[in-house]
C-alpha positions as CSV (number, residue, x, y, z in Angstrom):
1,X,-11.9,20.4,6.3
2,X,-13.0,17.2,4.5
3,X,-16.1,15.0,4.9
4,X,-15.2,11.4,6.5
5,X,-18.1,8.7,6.3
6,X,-18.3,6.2,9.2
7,X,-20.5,3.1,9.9
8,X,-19.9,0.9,12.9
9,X,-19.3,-2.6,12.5
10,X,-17.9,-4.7,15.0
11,X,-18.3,-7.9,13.6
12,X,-16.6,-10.5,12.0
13,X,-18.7,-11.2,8.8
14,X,-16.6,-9.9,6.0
15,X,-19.0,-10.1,3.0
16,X,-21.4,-7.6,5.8
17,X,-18.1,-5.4,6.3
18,X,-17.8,-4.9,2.2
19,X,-21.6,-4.2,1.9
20,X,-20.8,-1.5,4.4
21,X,-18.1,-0.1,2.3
22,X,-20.2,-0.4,-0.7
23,X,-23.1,2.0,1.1
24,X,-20.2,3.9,1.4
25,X,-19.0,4.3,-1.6
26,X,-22.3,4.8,-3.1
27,X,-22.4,7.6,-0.7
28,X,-19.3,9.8,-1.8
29,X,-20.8,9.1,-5.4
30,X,-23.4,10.6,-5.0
31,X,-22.0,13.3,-3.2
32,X,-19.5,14.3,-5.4
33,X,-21.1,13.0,-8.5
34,X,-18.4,11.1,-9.6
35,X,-18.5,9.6,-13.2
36,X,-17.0,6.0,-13.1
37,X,-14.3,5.7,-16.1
38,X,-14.8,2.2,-18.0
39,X,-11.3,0.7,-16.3
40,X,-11.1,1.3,-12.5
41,X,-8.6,-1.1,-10.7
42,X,-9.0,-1.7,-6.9
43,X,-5.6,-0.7,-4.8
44,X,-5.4,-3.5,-1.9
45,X,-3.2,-5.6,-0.3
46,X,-3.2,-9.4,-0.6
47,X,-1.3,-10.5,2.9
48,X,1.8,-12.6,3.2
49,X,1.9,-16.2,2.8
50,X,0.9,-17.0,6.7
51,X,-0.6,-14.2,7.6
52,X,-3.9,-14.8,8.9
53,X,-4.9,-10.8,9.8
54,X,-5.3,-9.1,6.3
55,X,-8.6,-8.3,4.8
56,X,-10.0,-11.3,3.1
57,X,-11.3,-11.2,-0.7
58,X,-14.9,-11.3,0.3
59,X,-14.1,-8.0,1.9
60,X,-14.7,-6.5,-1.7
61,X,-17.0,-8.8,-3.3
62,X,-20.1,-6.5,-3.0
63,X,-17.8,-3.4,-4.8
64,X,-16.8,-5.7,-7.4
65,X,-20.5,-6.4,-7.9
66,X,-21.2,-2.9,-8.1
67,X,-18.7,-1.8,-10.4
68,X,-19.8,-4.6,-12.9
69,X,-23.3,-3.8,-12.2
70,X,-22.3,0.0,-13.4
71,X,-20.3,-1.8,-16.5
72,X,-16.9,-0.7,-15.1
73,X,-14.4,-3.3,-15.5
74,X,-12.3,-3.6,-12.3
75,X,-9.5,-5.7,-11.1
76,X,-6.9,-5.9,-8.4
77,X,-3.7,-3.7,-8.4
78,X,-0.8,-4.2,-6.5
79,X,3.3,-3.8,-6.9
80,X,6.3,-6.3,-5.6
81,X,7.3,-5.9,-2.6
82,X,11.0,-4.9,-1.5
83,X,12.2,-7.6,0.5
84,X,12.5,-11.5,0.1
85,X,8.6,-13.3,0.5
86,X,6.0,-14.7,-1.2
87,X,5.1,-11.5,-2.7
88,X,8.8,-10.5,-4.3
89,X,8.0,-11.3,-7.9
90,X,4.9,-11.1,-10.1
91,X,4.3,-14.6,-10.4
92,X,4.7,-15.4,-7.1
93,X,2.6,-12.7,-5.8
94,X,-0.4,-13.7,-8.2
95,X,0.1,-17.4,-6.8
96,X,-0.6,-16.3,-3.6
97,X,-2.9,-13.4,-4.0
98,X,-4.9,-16.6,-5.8
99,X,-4.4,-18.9,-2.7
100,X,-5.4,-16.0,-0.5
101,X,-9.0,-16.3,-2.3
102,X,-8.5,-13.1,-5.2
103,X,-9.6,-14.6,-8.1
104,X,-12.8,-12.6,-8.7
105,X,-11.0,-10.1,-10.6
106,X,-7.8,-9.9,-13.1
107,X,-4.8,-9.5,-10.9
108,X,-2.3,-6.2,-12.3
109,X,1.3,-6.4,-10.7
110,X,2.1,-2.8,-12.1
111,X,5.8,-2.6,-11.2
112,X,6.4,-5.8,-13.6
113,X,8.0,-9.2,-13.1
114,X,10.9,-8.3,-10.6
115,X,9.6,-5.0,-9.8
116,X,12.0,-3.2,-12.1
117,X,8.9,-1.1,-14.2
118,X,8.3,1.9,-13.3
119,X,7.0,5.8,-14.3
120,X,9.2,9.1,-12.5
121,X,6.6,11.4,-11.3
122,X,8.2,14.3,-10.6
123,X,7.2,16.1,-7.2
124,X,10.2,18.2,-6.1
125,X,9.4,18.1,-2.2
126,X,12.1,18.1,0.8
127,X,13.4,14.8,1.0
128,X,12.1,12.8,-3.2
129,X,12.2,15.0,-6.1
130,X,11.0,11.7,-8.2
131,X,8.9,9.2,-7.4
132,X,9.3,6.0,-8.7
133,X,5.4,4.6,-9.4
134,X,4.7,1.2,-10.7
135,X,4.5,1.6,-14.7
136,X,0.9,0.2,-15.0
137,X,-0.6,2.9,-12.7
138,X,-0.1,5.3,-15.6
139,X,-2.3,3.4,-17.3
140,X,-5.3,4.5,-15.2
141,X,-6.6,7.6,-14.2
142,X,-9.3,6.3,-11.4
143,X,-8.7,4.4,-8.5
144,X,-10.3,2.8,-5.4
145,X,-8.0,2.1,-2.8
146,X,-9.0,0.0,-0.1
147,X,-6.6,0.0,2.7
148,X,-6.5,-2.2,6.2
149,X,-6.0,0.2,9.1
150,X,-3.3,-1.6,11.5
151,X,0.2,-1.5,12.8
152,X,3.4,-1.0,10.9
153,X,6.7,-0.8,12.5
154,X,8.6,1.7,10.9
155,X,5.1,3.9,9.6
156,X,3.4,3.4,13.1
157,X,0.2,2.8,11.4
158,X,-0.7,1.4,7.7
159,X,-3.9,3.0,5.8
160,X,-4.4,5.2,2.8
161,X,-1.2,6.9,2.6
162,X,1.1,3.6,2.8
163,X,-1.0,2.3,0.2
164,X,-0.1,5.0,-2.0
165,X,3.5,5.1,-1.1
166,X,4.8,2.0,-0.9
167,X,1.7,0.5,-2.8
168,X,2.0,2.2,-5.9
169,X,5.6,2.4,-5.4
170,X,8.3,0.3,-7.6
171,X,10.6,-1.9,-6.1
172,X,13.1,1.1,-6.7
173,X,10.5,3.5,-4.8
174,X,10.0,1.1,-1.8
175,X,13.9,1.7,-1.3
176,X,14.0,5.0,-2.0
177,X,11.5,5.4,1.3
178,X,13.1,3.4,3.2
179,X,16.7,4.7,2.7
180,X,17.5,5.8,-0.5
181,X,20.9,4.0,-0.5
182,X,21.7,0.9,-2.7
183,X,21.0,-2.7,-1.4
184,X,23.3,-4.3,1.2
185,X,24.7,-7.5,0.3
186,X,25.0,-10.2,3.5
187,X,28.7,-11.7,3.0
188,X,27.7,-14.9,4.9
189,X,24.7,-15.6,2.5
190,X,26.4,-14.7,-0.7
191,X,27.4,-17.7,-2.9
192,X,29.1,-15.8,-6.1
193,X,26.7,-17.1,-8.2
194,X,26.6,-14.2,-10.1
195,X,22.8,-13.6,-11.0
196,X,22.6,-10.4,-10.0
197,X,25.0,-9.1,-11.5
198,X,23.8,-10.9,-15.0
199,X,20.5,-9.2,-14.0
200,X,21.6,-5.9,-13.4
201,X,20.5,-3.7,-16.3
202,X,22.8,-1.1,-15.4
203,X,26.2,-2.9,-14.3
204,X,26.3,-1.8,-10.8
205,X,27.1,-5.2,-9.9
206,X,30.1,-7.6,-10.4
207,X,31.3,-10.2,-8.5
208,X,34.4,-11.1,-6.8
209,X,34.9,-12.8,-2.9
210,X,30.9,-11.6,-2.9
211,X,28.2,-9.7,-5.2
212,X,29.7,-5.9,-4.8
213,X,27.1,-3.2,-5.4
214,X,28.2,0.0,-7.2
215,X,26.6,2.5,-4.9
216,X,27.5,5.5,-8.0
217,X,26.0,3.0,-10.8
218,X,23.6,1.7,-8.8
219,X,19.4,3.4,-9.4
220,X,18.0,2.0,-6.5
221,X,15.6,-0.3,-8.5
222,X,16.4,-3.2,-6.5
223,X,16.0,-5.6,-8.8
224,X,18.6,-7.7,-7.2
225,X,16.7,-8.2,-4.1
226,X,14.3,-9.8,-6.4
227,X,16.7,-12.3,-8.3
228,X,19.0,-13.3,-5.2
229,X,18.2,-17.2,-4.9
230,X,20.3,-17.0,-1.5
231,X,18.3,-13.8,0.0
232,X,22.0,-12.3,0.0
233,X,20.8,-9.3,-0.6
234,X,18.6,-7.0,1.5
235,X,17.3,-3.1,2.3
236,X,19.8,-0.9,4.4
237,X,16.6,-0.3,7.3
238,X,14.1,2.7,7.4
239,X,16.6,5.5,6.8
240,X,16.5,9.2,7.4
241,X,13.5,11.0,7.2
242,X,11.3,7.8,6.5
243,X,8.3,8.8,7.7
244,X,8.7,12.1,5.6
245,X,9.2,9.8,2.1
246,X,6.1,7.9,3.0
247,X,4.3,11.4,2.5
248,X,5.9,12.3,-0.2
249,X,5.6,9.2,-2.0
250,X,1.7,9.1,-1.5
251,X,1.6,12.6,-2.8
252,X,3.1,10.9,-6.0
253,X,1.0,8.1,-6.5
254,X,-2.2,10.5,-6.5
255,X,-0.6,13.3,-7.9
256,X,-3.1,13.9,-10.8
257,X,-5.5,10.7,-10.4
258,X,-9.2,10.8,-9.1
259,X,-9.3,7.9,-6.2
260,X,-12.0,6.8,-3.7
261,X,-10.5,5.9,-0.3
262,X,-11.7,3.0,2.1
263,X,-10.4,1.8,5.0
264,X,-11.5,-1.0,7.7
265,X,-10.4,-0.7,11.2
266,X,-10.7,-4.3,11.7
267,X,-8.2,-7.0,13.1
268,X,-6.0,-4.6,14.0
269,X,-2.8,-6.0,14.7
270,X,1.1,-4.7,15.8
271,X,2.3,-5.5,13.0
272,X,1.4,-5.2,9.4
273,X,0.1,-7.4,6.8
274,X,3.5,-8.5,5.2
275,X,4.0,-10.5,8.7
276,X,4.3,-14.1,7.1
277,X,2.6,-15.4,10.6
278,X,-0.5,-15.3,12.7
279,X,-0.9,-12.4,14.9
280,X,-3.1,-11.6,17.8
281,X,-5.4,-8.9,18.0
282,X,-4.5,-5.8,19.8
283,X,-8.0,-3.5,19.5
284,X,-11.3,-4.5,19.2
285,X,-13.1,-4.0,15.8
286,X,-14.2,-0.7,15.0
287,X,-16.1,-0.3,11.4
288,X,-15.5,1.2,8.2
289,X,-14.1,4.7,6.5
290,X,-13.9,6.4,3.7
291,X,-14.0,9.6,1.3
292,X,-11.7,11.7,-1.0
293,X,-8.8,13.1,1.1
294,X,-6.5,10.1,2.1
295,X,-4.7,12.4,4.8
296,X,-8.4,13.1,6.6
297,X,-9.4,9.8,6.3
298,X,-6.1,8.0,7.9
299,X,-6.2,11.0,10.4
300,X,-9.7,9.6,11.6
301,X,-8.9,6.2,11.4
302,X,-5.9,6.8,14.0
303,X,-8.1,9.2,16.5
304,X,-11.4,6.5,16.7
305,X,-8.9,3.5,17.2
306,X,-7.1,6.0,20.2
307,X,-10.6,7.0,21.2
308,X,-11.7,3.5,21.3
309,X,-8.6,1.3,22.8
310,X,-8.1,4.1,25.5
311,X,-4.8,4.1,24.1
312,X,-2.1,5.7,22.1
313,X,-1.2,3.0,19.5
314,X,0.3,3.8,16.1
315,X,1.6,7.9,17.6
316,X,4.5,8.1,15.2
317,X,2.6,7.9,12.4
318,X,1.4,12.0,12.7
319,X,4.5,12.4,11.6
320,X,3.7,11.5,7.7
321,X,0.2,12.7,8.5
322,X,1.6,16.5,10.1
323,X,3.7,16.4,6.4
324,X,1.6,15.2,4.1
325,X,-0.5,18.4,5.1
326,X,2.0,20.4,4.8
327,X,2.9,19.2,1.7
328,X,-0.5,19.7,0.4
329,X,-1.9,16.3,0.1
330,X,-4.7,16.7,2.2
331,X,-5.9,18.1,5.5
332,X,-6.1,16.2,9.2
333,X,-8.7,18.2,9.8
334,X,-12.4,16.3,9.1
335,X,-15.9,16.1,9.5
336,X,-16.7,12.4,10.8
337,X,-20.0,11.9,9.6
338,X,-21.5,8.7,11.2
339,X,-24.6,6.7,8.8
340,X,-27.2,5.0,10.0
341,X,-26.8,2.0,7.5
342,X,-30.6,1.0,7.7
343,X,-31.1,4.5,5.9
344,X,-28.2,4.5,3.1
């Protein structure tokens, strides 16, 4: 069983919310005497251009402050992400990470400028034998990953364990979750300009009435996704077993590093924060999470939010939590213990 910390906060003040998250982290510090490492980047996620819902930067000013205080030198960390947006290559991401309000902290994009850099961990589970992690995650051995608890449509629910797996994930591991085939290219969009296939560092691509993909050359890196000026090409859909990858994916990303988990359960939405567009609320604000076990921690996230809309939202999501037990990421079993901010 694993030790879940809890304080209630129903509000809208963000800068309060991050205070909250600082008590506890300070918390799980001391309780587990952990020893801060002189880099330690924060895991989070910077919203889609439009979308109004995701956790704003003053949501981690006060754990910033900390970790300077404690002369640790933190910064952001994210990846690219797999389809066409405002977050699709580094440079764009940073943009509008910036215009999103991040710019307390140096911003890492850790799977490179298209998303094609990337580490294999090797896990050898049922469905990934290799995960493909953003290259600059090697780099670090600590991590704080701050997740927003909400909707996804495919997961059920996004918190800790999407932020590992398709957070630390390269382009090439986002696909490989979602269906572990190559890229589908959209005849009607394709112009034969021939980019990808110039791009494609390992001539899977060539071009003739459209881009063909090679699905025997091709790694999955989807790199191409990236380059397409048309948005030709595009991911095949969740695929088999997706739910499955998720866990398995997040059991990569940590496999070996020491991370603190957080997570708000605040402006909760259907959807998740790679909506480009304004969303409306769908639960009422709930308060903040977080401790060592990222299966324990997502697990308690889901059962307040049930507890406390009356409703079962997000249900398919025990599927990734039931196997990232088994696979031995963590446990869905927990301890919620409930603080009394006034006294942290």
């Amino acid at each position: 069983m694993s030790n879940v910390y809890f304080i209630k906060n129903s509000g809208s003040d963000y800068g309060e919310l991050g205070k909250d998250a600082l008590k506890l982290l300070k918390k799980i510090v001391i309780e587990t005497e952990y020893n801060f490492e002189k880099r330690v980047p924060i895991k989070v996620h910077f919203g889609e251009k439009g979308n109004k819902t995701f956790m704003p930067a003053t949501s981690y000013d006060a754990i910033i402050d900390y970790l300077k205080e404690k002369g640790v030198s933190p910064s952001y960390i994210e990846t690219n992400v797999l389809y066409r947006g405002s977050r699709t290559t580094k440079d764009i991401h940073i943009e509008t990470a910036k215009n999103h309000g991040f710019i307390q902290i140096p911003i890492i994009i850790a799977d490179g400028d298209t998303g094609t850099e990337y580490n294999e961990i090797e896990i050898n589970k049922d469905y990934i034998d290799k995960c493909k992690i953003g290259k600059a995650y090697g780099d670090y051995n600590q991590f704080i990953v701050m997740s927003h608890f909400k909707g996804h449509v495919e997961a059920g629910f996004g918190g800790a364990l999407k932020q590992l797996a398709m957070g630390f994930a390269a382009r090439g591991g986002k696909l490989d979750q979602h269906s572990g085939i190559s890229p589908n290219v959209i005849a009607e969009k394709c112009i034969t300009c021939g980019i990808c296939e110039t791009k494609c560092d390992f001539d899977a691509i060539h071009t003739e009435d459209i881009a063909i993909i090679n699905d025997e050359k091709c790694v999955g890196c989807a790199g191409c996704i990236a380059v397409c000026p048309q948005g030709a090409i595009q991911t095949a859909g969740g695929g088999d077993h997706f739910l499955e990858k998720l866990a398995e994916y997040a059991y990569g990303a940590a496999k070996d590093k020491d991370i603190i988990y957080i997570a708000f359960i605040h402006n909760i939405t259907e959807a998740c924060d790679c909506a480009g567009q304004a969303m409306e609320l769908i639960a009422d604000n709930i308060g903040v999470l977080a401790g060592k076990d990222p299966v324990a921690l997502d697990t308690a996230c889901l059962d307040l939010l049930q507890k406390n809309s009356g409703e079962k939202l997000f249900e398919k999501g025990r599927v990734t939590l039931e196997h990232a037990e088994k696979i031995g990421l963590g446990t869905m079993k927990y301890h919620l213990i409930e603080m009394n901010t006034r006294k942290i």
